[in-house]
C-alpha atoms as a printed R data frame, in Angstrom:
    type eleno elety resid chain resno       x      y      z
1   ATOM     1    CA   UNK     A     1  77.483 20.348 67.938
2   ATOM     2    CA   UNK     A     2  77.660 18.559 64.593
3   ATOM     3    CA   UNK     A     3  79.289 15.152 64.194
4   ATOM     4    CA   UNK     A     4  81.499 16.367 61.852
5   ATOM     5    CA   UNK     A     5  83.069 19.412 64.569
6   ATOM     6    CA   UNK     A     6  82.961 16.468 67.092
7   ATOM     7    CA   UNK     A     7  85.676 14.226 65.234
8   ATOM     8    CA   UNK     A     8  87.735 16.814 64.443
9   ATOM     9    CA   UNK     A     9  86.773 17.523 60.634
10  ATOM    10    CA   UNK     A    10  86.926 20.973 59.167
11  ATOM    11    CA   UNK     A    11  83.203 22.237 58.638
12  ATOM    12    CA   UNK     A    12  82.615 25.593 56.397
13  ATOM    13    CA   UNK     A    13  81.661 28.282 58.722
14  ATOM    14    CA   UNK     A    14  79.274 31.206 57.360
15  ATOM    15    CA   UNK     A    15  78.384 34.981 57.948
16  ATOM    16    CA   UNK     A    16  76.141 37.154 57.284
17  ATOM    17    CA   UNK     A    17  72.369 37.541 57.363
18  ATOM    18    CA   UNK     A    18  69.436 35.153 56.939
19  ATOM    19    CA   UNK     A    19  65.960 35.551 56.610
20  ATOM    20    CA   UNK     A    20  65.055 33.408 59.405
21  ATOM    21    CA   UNK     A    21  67.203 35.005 61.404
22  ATOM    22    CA   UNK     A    22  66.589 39.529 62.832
23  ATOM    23    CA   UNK     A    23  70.695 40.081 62.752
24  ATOM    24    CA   UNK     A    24  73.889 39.165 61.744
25  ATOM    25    CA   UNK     A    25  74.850 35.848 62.103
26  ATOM    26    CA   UNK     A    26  77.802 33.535 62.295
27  ATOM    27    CA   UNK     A    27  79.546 30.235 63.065
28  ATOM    28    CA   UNK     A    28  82.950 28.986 63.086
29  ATOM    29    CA   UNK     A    29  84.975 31.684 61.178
30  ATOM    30    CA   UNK     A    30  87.797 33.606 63.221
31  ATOM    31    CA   UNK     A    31  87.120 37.032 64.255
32  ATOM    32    CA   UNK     A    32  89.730 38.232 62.067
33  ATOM    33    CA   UNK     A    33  88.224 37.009 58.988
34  ATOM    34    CA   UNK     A    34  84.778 38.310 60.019
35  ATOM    35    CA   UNK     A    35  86.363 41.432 61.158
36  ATOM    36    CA   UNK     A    36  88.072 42.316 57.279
37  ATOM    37    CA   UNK     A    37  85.313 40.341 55.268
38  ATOM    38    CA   UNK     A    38  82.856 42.552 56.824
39  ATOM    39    CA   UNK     A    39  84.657 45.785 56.162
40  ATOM    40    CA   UNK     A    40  85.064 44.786 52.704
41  ATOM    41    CA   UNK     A    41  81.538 44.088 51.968
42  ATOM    42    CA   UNK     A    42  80.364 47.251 53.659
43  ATOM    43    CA   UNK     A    43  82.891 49.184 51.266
44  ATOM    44    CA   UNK     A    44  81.653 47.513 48.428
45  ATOM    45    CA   UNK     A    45  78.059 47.898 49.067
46  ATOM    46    CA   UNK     A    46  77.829 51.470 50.021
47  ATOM    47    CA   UNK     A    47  79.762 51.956 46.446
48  ATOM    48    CA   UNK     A    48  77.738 49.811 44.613
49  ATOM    49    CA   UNK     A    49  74.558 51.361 45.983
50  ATOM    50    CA   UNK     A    50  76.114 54.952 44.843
51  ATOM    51    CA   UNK     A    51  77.150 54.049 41.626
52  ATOM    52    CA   UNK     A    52  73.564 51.990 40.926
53  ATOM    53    CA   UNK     A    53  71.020 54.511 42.969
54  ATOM    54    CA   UNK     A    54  67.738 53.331 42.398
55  ATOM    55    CA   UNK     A    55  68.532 49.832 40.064
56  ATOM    56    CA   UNK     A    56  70.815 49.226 43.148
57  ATOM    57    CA   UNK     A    57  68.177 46.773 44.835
58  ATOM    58    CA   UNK     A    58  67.010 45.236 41.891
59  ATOM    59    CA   UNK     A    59  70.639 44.761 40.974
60  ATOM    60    CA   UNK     A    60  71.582 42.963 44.556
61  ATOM    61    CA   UNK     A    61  68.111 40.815 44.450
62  ATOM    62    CA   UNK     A    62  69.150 38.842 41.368
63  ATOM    63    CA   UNK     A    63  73.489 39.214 41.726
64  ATOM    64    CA   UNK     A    64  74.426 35.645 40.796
65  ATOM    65    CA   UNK     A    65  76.511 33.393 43.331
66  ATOM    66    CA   UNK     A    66  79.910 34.165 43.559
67  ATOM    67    CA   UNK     A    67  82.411 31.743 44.410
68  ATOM    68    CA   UNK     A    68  85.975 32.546 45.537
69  ATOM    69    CA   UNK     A    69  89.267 31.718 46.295
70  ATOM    70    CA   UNK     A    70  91.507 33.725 48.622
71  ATOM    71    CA   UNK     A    71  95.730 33.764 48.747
72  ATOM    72    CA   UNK     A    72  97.062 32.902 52.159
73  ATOM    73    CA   UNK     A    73  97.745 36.527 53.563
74  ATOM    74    CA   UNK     A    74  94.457 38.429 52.478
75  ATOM    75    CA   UNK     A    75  92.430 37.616 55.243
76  ATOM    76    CA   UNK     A    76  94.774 35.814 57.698
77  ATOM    77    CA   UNK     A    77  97.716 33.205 57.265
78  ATOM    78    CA   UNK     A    78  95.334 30.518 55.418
79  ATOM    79    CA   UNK     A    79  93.688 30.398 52.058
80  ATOM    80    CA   UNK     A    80  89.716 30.337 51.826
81  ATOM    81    CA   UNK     A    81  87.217 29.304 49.438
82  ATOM    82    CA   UNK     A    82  83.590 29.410 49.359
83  ATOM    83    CA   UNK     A    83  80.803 31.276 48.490
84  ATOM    84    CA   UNK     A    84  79.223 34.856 47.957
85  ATOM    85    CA   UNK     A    85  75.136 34.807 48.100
86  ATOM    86    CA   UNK     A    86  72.766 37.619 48.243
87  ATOM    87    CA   UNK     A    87  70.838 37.042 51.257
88  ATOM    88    CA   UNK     A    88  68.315 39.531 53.860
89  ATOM    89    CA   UNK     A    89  67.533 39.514 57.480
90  ATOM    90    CA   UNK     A    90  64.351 38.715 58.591
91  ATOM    91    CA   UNK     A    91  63.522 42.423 59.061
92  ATOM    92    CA   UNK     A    92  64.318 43.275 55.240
93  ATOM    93    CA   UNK     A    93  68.010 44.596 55.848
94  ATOM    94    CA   UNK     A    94  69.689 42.973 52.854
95  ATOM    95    CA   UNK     A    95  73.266 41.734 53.242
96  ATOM    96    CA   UNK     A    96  74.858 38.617 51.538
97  ATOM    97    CA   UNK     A    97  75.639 35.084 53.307
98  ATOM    98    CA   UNK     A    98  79.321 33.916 53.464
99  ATOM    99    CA   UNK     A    99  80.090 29.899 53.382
100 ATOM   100    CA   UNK     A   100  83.698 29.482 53.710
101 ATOM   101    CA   UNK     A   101  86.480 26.992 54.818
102 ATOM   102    CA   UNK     A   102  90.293 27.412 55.187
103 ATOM   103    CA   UNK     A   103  91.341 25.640 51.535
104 ATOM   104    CA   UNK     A   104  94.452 24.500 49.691
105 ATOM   105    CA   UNK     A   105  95.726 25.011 46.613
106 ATOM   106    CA   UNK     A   106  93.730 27.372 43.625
107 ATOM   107    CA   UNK     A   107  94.053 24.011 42.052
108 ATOM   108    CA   UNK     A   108  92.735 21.969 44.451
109 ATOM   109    CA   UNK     A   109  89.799 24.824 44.598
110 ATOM   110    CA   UNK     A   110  89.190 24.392 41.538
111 ATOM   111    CA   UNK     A   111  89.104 20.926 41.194
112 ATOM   112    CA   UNK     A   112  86.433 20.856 43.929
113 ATOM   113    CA   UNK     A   113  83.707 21.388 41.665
114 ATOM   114    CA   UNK     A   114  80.796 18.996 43.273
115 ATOM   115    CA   UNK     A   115  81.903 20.970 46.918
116 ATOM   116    CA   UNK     A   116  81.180 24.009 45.459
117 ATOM   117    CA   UNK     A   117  77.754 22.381 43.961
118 ATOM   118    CA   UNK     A   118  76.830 21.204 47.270
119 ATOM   119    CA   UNK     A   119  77.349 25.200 48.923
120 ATOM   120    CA   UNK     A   120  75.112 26.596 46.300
121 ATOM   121    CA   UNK     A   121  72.913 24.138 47.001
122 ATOM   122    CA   UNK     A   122  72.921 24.874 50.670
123 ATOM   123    CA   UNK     A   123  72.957 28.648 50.253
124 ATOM   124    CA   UNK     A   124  69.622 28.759 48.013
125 ATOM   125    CA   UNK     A   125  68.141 26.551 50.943
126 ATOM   126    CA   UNK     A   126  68.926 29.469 52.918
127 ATOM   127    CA   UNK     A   127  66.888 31.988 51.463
128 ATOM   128    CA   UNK     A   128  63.202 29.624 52.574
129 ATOM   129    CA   UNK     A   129  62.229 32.159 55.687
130 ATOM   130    CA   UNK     A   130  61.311 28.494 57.379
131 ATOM   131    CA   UNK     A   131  65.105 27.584 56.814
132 ATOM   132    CA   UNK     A   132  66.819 27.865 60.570
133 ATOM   133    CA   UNK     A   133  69.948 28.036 61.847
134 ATOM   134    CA   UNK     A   134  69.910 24.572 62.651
135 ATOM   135    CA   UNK     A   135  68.694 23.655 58.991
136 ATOM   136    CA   UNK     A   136  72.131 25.506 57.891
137 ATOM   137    CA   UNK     A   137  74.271 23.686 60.537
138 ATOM   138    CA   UNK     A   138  73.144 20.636 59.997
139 ATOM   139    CA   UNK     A   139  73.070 20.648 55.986
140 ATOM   140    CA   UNK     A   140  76.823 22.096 56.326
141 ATOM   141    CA   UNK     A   141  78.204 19.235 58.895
142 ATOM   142    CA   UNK     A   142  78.608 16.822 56.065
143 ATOM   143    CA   UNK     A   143  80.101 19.332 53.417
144 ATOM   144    CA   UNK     A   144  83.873 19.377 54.507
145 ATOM   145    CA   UNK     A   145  86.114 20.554 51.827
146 ATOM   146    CA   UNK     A   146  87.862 17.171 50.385
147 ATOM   147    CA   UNK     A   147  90.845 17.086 51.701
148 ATOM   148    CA   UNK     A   148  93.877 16.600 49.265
149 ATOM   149    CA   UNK     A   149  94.820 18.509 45.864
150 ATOM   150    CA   UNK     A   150  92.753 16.257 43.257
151 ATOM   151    CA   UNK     A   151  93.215 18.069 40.211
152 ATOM   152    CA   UNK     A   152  94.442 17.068 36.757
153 ATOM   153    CA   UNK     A   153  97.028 18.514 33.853
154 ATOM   154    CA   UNK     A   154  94.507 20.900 32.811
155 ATOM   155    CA   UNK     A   155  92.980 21.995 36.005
156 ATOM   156    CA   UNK     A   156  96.798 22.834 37.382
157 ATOM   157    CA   UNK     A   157  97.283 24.510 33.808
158 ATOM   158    CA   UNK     A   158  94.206 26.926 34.566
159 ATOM   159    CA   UNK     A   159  95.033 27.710 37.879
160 ATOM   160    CA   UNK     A   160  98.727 28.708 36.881
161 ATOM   161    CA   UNK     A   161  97.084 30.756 34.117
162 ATOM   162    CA   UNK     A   162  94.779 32.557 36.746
163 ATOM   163    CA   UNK     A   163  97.613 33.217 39.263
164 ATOM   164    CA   UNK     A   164 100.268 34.199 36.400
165 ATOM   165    CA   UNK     A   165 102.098 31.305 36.908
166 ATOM   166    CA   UNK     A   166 103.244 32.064 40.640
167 ATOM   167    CA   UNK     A   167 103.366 35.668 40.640
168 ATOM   168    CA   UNK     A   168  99.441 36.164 42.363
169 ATOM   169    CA   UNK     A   169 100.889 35.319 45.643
170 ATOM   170    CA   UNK     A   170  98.098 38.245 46.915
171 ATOM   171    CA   UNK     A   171  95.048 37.077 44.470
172 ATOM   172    CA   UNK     A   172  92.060 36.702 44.727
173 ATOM   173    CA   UNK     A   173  89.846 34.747 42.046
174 ATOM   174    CA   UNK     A   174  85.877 34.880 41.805
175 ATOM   175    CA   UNK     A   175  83.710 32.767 39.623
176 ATOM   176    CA   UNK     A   176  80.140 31.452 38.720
177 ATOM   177    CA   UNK     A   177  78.910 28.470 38.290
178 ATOM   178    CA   UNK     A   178  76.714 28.514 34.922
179 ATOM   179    CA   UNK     A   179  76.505 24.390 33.183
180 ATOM   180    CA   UNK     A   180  76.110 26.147 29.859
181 ATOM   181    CA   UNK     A   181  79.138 28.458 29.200
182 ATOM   182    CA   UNK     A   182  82.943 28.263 30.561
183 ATOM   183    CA   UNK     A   183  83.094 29.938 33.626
184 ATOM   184    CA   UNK     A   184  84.021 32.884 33.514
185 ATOM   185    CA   UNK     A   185  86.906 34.478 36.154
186 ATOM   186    CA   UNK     A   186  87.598 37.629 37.735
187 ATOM   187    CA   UNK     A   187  90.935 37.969 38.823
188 ATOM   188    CA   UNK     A   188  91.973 40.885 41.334
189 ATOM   189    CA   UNK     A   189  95.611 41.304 42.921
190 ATOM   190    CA   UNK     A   190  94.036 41.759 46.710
191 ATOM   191    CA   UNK     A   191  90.498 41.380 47.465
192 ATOM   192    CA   UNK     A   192  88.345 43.251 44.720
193 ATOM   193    CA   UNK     A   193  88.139 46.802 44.985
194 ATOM   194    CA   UNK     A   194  85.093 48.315 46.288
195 ATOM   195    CA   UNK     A   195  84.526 50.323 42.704
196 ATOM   196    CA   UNK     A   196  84.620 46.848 41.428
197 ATOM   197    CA   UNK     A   197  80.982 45.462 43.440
198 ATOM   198    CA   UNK     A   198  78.337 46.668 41.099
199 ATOM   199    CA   UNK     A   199  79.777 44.587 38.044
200 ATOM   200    CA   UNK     A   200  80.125 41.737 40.317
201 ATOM   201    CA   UNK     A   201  76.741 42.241 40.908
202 ATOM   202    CA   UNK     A   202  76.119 42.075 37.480
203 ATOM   203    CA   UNK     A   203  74.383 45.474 37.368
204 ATOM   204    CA   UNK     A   204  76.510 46.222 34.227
205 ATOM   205    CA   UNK     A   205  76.129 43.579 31.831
């Protein structure tokens, strides 16, 4: 067990698949957040892989990174934030890798920015077949969520502007990171629908 779990501090957990690893995978997320996280991915995939048919693979092998943040109430009492990743299983079953942690605010998501640098960073890690579960654990123990709502005017101004100033109470918000443009948000009223995956895999740009 990391340091970090030892003393008490809030660690992301993951799920999902890794090539190092035959099978799914996971560590420190409740069951009920597996259990709905998973049936939303599988909706979304089998309809992404309808709608795309054969540019479907192609389509999931270079999806960018998605980060998120969920509304208490979607997928249990807490908010989340974290990360979306394209990942496969050591056998070639391809399903993506989930980083998450139990989060605050939208605002104090989004003023996490070098939190969400250090997950991506992480999660690419993830995809060297020589990368273990033990690589993963130990890269994550140090990459607590800061704890406390750090964001200024304008960050508090976006996030009002994303949630319709207090009406999203159900939202979800999705974003990637890209240093040369603004990012650029997808806002859904629950969890994105599953007719919604292929563009969020970028299949229809």
């Amino acid at each position: 067990m990391s340091e970090a779990a030892v003393n008490g501090v809030a660690v992301p957990g993951w799920f999902g698949k890794l090539p190092n690893v035959g099978d799914f995978a996971s560590r420190r997320l409740p069951d009920g957040f597996v259990q709905g996280w998973d049936r939303w991915l599988q909706h979304g995939l089998a309809s992404a892989r309808g709608e795309l048919g054969e540019r479907w693979l192609a389509a999931y092998l270079v999806a960018p990174i998605r980060r998120f943040w969920l509304a208490p109430g979607l997928l249990g009492d807490s908010s989340w934030a974290g990360l979306l990743m394209p990942s496969v299983d050591r056998v070639g079953r391809h399903f993506p890798l989930t980083v998450a942690q139990p989060a605050q605010s939208l605002a104090a998501a989004l003023a996490a920015r070098d939190w969400y640098r250090a997950l991506d960073a992480v999660a690419r890690r993830v995809l060297d077949v020589d990368f273990t579960i033990d690589d993963l654990e130990h890269a994550l123990a140090s990459l607590a969520m800061p704890v406390g709502d750090a964001a200024d005017a304008s960050t508090r101004q976006l996030a009002d502007r994303l949630l319709g100033n207090g009406d999203g109470n159900a939202s979800s918000l999705w974003w990637c990171d890209d240093a040369d443009e603004p990012a650029q948000f997808l806002r859904f009223d629950a969890m994105p629908p599953a007719s919604a995956f292929a563009s969020m895999l970028g299949a229809t740009r």
